[in-house]
C-alpha positions in Angstrom: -9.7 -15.9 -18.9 -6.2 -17.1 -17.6 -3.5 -15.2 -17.9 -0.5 -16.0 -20.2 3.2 -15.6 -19.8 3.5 -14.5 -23.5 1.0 -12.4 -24.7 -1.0 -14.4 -27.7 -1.5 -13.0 -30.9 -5.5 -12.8 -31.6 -6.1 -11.5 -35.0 -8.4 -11.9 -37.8 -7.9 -14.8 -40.3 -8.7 -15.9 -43.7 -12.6 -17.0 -44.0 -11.6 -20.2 -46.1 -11.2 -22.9 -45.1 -14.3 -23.1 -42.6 -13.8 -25.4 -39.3 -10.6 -24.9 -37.0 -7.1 -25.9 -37.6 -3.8 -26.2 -37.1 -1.6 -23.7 -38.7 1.9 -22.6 -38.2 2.1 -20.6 -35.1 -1.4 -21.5 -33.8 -4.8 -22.4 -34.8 -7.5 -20.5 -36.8 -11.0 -20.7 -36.2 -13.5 -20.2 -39.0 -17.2 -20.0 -38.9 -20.5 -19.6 -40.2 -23.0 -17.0 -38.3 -25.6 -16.9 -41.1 -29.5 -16.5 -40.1 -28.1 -15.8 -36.1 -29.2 -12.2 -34.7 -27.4 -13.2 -31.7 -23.8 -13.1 -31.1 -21.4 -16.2 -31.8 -18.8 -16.6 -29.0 -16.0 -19.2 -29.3 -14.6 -21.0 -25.9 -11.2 -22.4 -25.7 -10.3 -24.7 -23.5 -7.1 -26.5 -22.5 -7.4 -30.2 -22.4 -5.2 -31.5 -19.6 -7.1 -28.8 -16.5 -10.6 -28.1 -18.3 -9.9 -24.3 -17.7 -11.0 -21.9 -19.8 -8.6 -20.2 -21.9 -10.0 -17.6 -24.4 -13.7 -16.3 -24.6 -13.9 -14.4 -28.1 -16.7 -12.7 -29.7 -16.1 -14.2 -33.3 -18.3 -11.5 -34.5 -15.9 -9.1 -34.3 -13.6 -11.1 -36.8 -15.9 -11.0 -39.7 -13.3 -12.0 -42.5 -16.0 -12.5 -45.6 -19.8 -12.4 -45.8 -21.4 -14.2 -43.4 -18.0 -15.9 -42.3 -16.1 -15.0 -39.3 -12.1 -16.3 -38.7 -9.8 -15.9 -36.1 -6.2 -17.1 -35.8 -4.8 -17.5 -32.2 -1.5 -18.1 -31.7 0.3 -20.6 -29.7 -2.5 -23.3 -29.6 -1.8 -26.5 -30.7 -4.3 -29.6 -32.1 -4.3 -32.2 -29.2 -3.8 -29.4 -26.1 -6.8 -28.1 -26.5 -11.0 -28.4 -27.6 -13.1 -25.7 -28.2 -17.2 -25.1 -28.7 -19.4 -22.0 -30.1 -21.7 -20.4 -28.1 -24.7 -18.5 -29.1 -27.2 -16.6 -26.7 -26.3 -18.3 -23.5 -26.9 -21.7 -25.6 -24.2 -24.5 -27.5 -24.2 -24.7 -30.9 -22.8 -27.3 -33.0 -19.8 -26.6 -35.8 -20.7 -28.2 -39.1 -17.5 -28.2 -39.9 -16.2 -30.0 -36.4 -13.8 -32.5 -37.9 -13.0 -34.1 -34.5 -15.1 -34.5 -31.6 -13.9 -34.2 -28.0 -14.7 -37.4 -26.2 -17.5 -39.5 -27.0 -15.3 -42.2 -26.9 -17.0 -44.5 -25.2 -20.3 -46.4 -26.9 -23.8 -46.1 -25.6 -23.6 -43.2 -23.0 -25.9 -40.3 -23.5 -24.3 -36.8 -24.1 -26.4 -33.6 -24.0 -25.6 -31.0 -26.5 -23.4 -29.1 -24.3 -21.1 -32.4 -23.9 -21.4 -33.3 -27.3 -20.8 -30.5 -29.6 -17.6 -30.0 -28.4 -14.6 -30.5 -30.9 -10.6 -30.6 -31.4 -8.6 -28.7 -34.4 -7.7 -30.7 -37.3 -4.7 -31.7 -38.0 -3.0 -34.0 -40.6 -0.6 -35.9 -39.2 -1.4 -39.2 -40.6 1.7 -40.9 -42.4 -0.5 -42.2 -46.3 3.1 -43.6 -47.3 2.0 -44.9 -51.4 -1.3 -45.5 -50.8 -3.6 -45.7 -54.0 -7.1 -46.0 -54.8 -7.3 -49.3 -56.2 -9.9 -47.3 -58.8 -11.6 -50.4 -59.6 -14.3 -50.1 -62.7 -18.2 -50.5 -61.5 -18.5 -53.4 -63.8 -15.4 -55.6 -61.7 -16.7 -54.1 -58.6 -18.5 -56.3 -55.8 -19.7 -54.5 -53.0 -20.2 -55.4 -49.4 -22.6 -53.2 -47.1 -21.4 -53.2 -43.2 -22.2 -51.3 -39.9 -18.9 -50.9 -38.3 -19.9 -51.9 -34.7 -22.2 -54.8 -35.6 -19.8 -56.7 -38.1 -17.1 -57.5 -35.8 -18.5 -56.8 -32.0 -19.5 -60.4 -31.3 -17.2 -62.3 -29.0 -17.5 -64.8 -32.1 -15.8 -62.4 -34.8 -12.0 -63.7 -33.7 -10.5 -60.0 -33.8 -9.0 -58.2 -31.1 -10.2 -54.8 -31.8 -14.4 -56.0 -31.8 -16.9 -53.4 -33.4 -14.3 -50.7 -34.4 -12.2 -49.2 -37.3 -9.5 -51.4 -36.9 -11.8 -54.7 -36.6 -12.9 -54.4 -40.1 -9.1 -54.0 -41.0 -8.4 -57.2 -39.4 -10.8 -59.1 -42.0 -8.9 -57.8 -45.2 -8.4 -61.2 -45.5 -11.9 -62.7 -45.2 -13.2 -59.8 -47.8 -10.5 -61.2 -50.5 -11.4 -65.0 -49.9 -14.9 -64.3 -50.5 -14.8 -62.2 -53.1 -15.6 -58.5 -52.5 -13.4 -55.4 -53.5 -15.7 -52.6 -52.0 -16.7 -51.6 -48.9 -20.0 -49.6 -48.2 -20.2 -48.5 -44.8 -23.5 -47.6 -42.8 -22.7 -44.2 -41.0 -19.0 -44.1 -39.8 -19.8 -40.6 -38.8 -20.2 -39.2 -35.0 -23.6 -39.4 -34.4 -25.5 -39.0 -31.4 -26.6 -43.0 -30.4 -28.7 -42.5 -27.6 -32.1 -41.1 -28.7 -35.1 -40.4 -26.8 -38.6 -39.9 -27.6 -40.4 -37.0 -27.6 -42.7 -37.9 -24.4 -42.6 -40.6 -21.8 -44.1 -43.8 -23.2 -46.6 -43.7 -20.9 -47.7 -40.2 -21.5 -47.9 -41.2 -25.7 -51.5 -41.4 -26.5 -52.2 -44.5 -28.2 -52.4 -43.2 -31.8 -48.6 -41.8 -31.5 -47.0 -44.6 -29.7 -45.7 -45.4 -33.6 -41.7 -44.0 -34.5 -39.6 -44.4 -36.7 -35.7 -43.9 -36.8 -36.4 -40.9 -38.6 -39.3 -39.7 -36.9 -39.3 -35.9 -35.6 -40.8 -37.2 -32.3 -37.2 -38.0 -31.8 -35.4 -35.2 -29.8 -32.8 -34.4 -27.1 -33.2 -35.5 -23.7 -32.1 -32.0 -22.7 -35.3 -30.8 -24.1 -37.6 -33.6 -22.1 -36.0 -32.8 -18.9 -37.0 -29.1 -18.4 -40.4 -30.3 -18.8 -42.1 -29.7 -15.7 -43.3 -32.7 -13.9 -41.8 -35.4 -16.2 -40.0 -38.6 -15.4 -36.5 -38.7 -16.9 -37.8 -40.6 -20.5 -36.2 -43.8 -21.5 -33.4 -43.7 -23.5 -32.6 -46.4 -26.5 -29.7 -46.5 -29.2 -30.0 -45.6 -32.5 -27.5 -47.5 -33.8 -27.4 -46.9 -37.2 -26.7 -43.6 -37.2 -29.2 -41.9 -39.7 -30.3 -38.4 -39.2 -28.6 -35.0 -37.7 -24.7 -36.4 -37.6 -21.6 -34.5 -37.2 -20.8 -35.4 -41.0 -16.4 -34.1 -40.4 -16.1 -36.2 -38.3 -14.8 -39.6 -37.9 -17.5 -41.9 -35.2 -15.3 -41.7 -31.9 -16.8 -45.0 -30.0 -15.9 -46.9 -33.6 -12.0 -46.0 -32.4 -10.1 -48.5 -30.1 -8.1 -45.0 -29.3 -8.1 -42.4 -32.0 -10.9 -42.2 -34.3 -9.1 -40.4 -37.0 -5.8 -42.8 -37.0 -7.7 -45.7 -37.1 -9.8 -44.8 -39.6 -6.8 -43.8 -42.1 -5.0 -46.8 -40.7 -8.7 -49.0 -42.1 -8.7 -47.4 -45.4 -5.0 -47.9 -45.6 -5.3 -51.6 -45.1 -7.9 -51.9 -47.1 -6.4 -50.2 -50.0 -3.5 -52.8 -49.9 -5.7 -55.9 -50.0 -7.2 -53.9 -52.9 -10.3 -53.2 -51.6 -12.4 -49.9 -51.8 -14.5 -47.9 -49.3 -17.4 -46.1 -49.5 -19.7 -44.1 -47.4 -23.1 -43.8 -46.6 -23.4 -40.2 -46.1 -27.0 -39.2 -46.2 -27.1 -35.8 -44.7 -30.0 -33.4 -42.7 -31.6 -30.9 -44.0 -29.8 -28.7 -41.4 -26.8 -28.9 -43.1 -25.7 -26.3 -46.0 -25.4 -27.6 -49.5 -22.2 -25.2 -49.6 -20.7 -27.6 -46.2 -21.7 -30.6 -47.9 -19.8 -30.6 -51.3 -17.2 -29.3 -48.2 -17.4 -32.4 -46.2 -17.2 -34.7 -49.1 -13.5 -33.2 -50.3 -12.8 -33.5 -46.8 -13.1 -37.2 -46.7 -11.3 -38.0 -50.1 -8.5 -35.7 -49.3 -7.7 -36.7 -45.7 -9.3 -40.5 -45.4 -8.7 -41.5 -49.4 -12.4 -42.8 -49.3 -13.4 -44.1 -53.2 -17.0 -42.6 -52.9 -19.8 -42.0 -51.3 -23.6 -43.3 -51.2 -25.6 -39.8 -51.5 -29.7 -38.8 -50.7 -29.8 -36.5 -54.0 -33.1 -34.9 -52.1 -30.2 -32.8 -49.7 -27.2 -33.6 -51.4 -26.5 -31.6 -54.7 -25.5 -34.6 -56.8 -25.0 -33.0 -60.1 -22.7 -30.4 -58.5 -20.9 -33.3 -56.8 -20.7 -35.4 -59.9 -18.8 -31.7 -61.6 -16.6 -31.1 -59.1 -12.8 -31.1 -60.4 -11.9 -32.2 -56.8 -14.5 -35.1 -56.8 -13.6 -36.4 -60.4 -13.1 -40.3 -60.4 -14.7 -40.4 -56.9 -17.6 -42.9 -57.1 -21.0 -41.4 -55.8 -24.4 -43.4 -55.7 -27.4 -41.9 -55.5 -31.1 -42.6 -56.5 -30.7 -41.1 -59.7 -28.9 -38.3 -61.1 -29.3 -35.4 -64.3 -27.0 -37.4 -66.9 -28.9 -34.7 -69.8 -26.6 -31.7 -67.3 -24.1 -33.5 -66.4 -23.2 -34.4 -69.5 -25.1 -34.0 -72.6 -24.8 -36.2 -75.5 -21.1 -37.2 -74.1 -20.0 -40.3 -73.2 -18.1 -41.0 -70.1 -14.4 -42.6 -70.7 -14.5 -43.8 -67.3 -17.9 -44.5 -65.0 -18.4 -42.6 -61.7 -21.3 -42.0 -61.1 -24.0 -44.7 -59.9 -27.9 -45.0 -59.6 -29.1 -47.2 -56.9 -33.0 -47.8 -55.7 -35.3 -50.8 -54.8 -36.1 -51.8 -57.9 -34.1 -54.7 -58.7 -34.6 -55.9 -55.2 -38.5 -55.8 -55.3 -38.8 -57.5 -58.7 -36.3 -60.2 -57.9 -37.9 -61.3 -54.1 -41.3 -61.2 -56.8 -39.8 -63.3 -58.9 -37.9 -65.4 -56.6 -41.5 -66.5 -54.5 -43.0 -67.6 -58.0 -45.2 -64.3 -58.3 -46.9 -64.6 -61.8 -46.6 -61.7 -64.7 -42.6 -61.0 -63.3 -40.7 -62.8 -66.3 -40.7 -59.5 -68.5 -39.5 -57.2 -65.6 -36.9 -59.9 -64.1 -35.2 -60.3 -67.7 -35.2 -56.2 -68.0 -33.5 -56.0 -64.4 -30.9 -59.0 -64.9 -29.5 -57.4 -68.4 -30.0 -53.4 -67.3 -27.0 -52.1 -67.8 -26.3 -47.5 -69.1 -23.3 -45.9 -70.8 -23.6 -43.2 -68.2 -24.1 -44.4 -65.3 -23.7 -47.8 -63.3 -26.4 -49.5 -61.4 -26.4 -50.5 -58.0 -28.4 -54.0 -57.1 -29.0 -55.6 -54.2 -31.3 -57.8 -52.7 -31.7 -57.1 -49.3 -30.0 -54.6 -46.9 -30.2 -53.2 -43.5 -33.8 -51.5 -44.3 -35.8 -55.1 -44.3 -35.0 -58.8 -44.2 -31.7 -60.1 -43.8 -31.1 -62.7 -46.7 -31.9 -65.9 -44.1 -35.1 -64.0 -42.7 -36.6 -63.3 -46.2 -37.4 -66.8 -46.9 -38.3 -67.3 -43.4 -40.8 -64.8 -42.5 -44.1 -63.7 -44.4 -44.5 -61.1 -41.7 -41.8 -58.7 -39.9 -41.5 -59.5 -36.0 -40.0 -55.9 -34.8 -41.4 -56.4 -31.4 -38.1 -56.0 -29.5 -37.9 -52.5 -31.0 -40.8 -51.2 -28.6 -43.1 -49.7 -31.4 -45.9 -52.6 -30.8 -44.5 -54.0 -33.9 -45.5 -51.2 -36.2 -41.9 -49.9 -37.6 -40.3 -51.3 -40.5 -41.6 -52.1 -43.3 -44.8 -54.2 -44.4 -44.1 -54.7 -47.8 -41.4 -56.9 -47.8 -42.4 -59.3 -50.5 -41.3 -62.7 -48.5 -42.1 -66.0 -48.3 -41.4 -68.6 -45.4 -41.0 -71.5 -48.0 -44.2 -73.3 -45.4 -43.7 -72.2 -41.8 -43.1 -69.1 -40.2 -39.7 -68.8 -38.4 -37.9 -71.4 -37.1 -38.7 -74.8 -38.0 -37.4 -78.3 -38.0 -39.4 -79.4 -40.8 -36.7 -81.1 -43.8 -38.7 -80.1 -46.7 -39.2 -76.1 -45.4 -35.3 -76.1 -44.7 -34.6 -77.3 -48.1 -36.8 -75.1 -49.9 -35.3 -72.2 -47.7 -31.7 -73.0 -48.7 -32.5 -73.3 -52.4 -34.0 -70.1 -52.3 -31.0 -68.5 -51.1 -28.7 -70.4 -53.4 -31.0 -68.8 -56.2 -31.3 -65.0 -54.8 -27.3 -65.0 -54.6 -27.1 -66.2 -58.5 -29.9 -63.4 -59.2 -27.7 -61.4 -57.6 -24.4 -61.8 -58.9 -24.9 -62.5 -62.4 -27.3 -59.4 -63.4 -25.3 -56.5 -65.3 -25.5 -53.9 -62.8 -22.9 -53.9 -59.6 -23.8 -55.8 -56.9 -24.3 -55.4 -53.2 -24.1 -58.2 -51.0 -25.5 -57.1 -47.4 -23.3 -58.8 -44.6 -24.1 -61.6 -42.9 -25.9 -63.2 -46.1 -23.1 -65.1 -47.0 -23.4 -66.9 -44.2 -27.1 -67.1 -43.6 -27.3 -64.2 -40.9 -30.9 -64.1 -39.5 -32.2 -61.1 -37.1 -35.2 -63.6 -35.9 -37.5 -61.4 -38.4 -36.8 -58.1 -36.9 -36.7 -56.0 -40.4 -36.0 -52.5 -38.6 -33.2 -53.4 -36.3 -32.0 -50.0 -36.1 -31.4 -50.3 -32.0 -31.2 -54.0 -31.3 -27.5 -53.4 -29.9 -27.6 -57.5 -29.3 -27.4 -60.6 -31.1 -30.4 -59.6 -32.9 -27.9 -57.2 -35.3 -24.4 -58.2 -34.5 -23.0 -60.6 -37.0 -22.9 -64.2 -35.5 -19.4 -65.7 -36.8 -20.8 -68.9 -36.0 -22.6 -69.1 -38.5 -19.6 -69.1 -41.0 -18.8 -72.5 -40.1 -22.4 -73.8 -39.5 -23.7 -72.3 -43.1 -20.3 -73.3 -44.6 -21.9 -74.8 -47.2 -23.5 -71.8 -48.3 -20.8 -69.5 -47.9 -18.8 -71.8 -50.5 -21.6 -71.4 -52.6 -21.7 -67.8 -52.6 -17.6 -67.9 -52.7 -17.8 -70.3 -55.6 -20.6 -67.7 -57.6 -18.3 -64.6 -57.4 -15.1 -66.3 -58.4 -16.8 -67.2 -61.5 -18.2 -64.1 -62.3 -15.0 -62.4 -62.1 -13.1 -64.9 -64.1 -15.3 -64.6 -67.0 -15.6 -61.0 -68.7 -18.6 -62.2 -70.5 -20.6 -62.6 -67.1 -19.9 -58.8 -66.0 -19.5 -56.5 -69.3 -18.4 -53.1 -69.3 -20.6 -52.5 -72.1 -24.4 -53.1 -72.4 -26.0 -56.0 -74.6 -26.9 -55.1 -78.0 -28.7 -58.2 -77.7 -27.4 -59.2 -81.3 -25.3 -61.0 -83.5 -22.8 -58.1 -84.5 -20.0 -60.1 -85.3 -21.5 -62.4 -87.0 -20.1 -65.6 -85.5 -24.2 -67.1 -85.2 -25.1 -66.4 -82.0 -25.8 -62.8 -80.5 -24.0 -61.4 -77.3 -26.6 -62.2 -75.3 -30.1 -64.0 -76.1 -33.5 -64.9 -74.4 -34.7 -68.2 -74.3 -38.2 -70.2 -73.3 -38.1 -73.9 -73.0 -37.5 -74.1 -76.7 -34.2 -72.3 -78.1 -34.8 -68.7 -79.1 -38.3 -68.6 -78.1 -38.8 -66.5 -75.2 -42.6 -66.8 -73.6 -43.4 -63.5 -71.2 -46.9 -65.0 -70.4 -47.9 -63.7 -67.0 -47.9 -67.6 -65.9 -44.3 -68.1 -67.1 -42.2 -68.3 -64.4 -39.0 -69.8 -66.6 -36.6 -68.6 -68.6 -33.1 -69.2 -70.0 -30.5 -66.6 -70.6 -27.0 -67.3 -72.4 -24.1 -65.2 -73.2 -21.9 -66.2 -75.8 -18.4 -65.9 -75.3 -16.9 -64.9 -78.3 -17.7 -61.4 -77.3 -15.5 -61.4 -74.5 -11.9 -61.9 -74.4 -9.3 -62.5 -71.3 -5.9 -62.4 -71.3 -6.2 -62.8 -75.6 -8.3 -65.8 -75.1 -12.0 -66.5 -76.3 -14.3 -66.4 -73.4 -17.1 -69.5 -72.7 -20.7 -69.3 -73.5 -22.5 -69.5 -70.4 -26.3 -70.9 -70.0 -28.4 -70.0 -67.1 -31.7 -71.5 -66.7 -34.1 -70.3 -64.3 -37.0 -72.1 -63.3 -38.9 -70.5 -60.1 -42.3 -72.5 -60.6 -42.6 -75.4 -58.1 -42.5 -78.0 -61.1 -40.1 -79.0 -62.9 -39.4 -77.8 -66.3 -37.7 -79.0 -69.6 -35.5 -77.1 -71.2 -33.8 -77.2 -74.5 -30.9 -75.9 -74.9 -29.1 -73.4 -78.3 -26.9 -76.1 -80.1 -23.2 -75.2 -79.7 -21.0 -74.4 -82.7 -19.0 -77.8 -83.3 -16.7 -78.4 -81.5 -18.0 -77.7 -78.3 -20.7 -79.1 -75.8 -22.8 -78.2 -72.5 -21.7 -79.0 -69.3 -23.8 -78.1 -66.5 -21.2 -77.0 -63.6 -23.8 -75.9 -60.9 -27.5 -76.6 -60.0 -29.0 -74.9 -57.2 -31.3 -77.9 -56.5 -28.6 -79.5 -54.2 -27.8 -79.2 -50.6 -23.9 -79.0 -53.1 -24.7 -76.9 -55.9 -21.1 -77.1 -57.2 -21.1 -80.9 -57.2 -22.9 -81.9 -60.5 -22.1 -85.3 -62.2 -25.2 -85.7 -64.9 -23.3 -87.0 -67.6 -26.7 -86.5 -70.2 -27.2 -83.3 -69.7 -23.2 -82.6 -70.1 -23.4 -84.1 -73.6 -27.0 -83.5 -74.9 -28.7 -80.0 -75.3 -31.9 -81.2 -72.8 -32.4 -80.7 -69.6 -34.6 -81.1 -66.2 -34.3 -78.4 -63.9 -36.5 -79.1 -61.0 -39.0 -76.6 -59.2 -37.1 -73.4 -57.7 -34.3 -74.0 -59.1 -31.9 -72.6 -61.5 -29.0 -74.5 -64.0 -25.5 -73.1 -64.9 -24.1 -74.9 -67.8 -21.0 -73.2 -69.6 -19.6 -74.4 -72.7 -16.4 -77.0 -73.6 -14.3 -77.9 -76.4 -14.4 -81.5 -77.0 -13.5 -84.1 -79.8 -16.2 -86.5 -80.5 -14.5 -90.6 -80.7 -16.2 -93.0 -83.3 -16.8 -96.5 -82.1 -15.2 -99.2 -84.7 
């Protein structure tokens, strides 16, 4: 230990809160030794020489329980970085809020590199900043990986697969239309992974692995092996599994992680946009650290929620906690009955999200019979509890592009013969696998995405668009791309302006839903006519007015809300009329007669190359109408005057 001119003041702290920080005079390190027989030992070390400073036995600062805390004075965040030790061996903090080094992306760091932290301090200046608190029914969400959004040359930003590159598209989320943010892990992992034996050494039955595989371990424990060959590393790019869950992702930082991620959220927050995390903890970490971590990140990085695994995560103590109120948290489901009761919430928070809606719409989408009744049920779910998150395809399976591309996955670039990923992935390739230059194929492929994006945006839950599908984004059929650090994952911007057509499309889908209350409720359907105007709030319709057909060969169906149960800015809402037809023939539809007064005009058919450029001027004055195979109709209704001829 060096010697200091001023002797330091070493004494024992308050157990709570756990990590170490900054405090006036010094800094006070707080930690918990449960289940260890051995001794914990804290290093410090000064930053600018690497020299060892202190060497304290923590255990003889037992403040509370299981909880040992020190304060040392004189120290100061940003002069020094500290780690645990435990019988000659590193441990990691669960509570390290800032990891020392790891700045740079894609370099392997054994434990004793890695788990090696700075004290927190606050120093970030919030200014105002506000939650934009926007209600799950207005929301639109947006799910990103940091790195892989903005990291090709082609994304136009100067700071490329960072923080600050996603603040740099503010204005991108606003002109298409999304006010949320869902991040894949934004927390430091460890992105170099390593399996458990040399590939060559893997027996043929266990050459298969999966991201969250337990074959998957340190390289530190492969090389004391005797008589192995250092093992290939690969990256693990999105981040799932053992994380240091504090702590800000240091290689997503052009400089300083923690800055930059405040300085993001800030941006954000201006442009009105939300962010939420996907925080899906280990089993190794405490439930007692994790209801921890998550005030962590709303007090000090003003995050709006969090995406939860409920199987670690207490959820129902998450969705009680005074400090949490208002915070949004998603999870697979949650105990409303404890949570609570009979009551009512004035305001929702809480979220259920699971594949569901997404297998039964790809079902319905490819023209699978006996899917009409279970579509209908997923486009109008909608709880008083609890919001529901719906998305069609995310980062576990086909990109939007490669899900009516592919019938089967093509994961051979991952090195796992092909056998991650997913194999139900209820696809079709409209008539040829891949890439094709085949009119009719490309056609029926771009309808198909027209009408998994209306799915998608006018059901009653929240939606989630996965990036890159506005644009047509394609990872060449690779639906486990969890370590393609390549074109295969990065968002090609290129494809904004070659896909434009779509993108206005999807552009054109989410400005209507949110200037039309009657598209996007608060409330659920009653599915009647409860104020008595003639027409319920919303109805079900076959190819004759008010009879629906659930046959298991239907594959069509019409849906229309009426208006008059709405109301913006004082005004009646329109009565909207979606017909969806997803057999490959055409089918006749009928539409409800209007009240007089007011007629049909069909404003978008996802039959065209142009779905937004209808002229049909029959089927804007009389209640029939065509739509062809795979294809749906948006008609909305119009006042008008009917003229006699003299």
């Amino acid at each position: 230990m060096s010697k200091n001119t001023v002797k330091p003041e070493i004494k024992q702290a308050q157990p709570l809160p756990l990590g170490a920080r900054e405090v006036l005079g010094g800094v006070r390190f707080s930690v918990d030794v449960t289940n260890s027989k051995e001794k914990t030992f804290l290093l410090v070390m000064d930053q600018s020489t690497g020299e060892k400073i202190y060497e304290i036995c923590m255990n003889d600062y037992q403040a509370c329980g299981n909880v040992c805390a020190v304060f040392i004075s004189g120290l100061k965040a940003g002069r020094i970085y500290y780690q645990y030790m435990r019988a000659g061996e590193v441990v990691e903090d669960f509570y390290g809020m800032k990891l020392y080094g790891g700045n740079t992306w894609g370099i392997f760091r054994p434990m004793e590199e890695r788990a090696v932290y700075e004290p927190w301090k606050s120093s970030f200046s919030w200014d105002e900043d506000r939650r934009p608190e926007i209600p799950f029914h207005e929301l639109v969400m947006y799910k990103l990986h940091v790195r892989g959004f903005s990291v090709h040359p082609s994304s136009r930003v100067r700071h490329k697969g960072t923080f600050l590159g996603i603040s740099e598209k503010a204005d991108y989320f606003k002109e298409l239309g999304v006010n949320a943010l869902v991040l894949m892990p934004a927390v430091d992992f460890p992105e170099v992974k390593v399996r458990e034996l040399p590939p060559a050494l893997l027996p043929p039955t266990l050459v298969q692995a999966t991201l969250e595989s337990q074959r998957l371990q340190d390289l530190t424990m492969l090389s004391s092996m005797s008589g192995s060959k250092e093992p290939e590393t690969y990256l693990n790019c999105w981040g799932y599994g053992k994380s240091q869950f504090f702590a800000p992702k240091a290689s997503f930082a052009y400089k300083n992680c923690v800055s930059e991620f405040c300085m993001m959220v800030q941006a954000l927050h201006k442009n009105g946009i939300e962010v939420i995390m996907e925080m899906l903890f280990d089993d190794s970490m405490p439930q007692g650290a994790v209801l921890d971590c998550l005030r962590h990140w709303v007090q000090n990085y003003h995050v709006d929620g969090f995406w939860l695994n409920r199987e670690i995560v207490p959820v129902e103590m998450a969705a009680k906690d005074p400090l949490l109120a208002g915070v949004k948290l998603i999870s697979s489901g949650f105990d409303l009955q404890r949570i609570y009761g009979k009551r009512i919430p004035i305001k929702k928070s809480l979220a259920s999200a699971d594949d569901g809606f997404q297998n039964t719409m790809r079902c319905f989408l490819k023209g699978d019979e006996n899917c009409l009744s279970a579509f209908v049920h997923q486009n109008i779910q909608n709880d008083v509890q609890q919001a529901s998150i719906h998305y069609i395809t995310t980062n576990n399976g086909f990109t939007l592009a490669d899900l009516v591309s592919y019938d089967d996955k093509h994961n051979e670039a991952n090195g796992e013969d092909n056998r991650d990923g997913t194999d139900y992935n209820n696809s079709w390739n409209c008539g040829a696998e891949g890439t094709t230059r085949k009119r009719k194929v490309l056609a029926l492929r771009r309808r198909q995405m027209y009408n998994a994006m209306v799915f998608l945006i006018f059901q009653q839950g929240t939606p989630m668009i996965y990036s890159g599908d506005e644009f047509c984004n394609s990872q060449q059929g690779n639906n486990n791309a969890y370590c393609q650090d390549n074109e295969v994952f990065w968002l090609n911007w290129r494809d904004l302006k070659k896909n434009q057509k779509h993108f206005l499309f999807v552009k054109g889908l989410l400005e209507l839903r949110a200037a039309h209350p009657i598209l996007h409720p608060e409330k659920p359907f009653r599915q009647m006519d409860y104020l008595s105007c003639g027409f319920p709030d919303l109805s079900i319709h076959g190819p004759h007015p008010w009879k629906a057909s659930y046959d298991r060969e239907s594959r069509y169906v019409g849906i229309m809300y009426c208006g008059k149960y709405a109301r913006k800015n004082g005004q009646e809402d329109r009565s909207f009329y979606f017909a969806y037809n997803m057999h490959w023939e055409a089918q006749e539809f009928s539409l409800p007669v209007l009240p007089k007064g007011q007629r049909w005009e069909k404003i978008a058919d996802t039959f065209y190359e142009e779905p937004w450029n209808v002229e049909d001027a029959q089927n804007q004055t009389v209640p029939d109408c065509v739509v062809q195979g795979r294809s749906i109709q948006i008609y909305m209704s119009v006042a008008y005057e009917k003229t006699t001829i003299r």
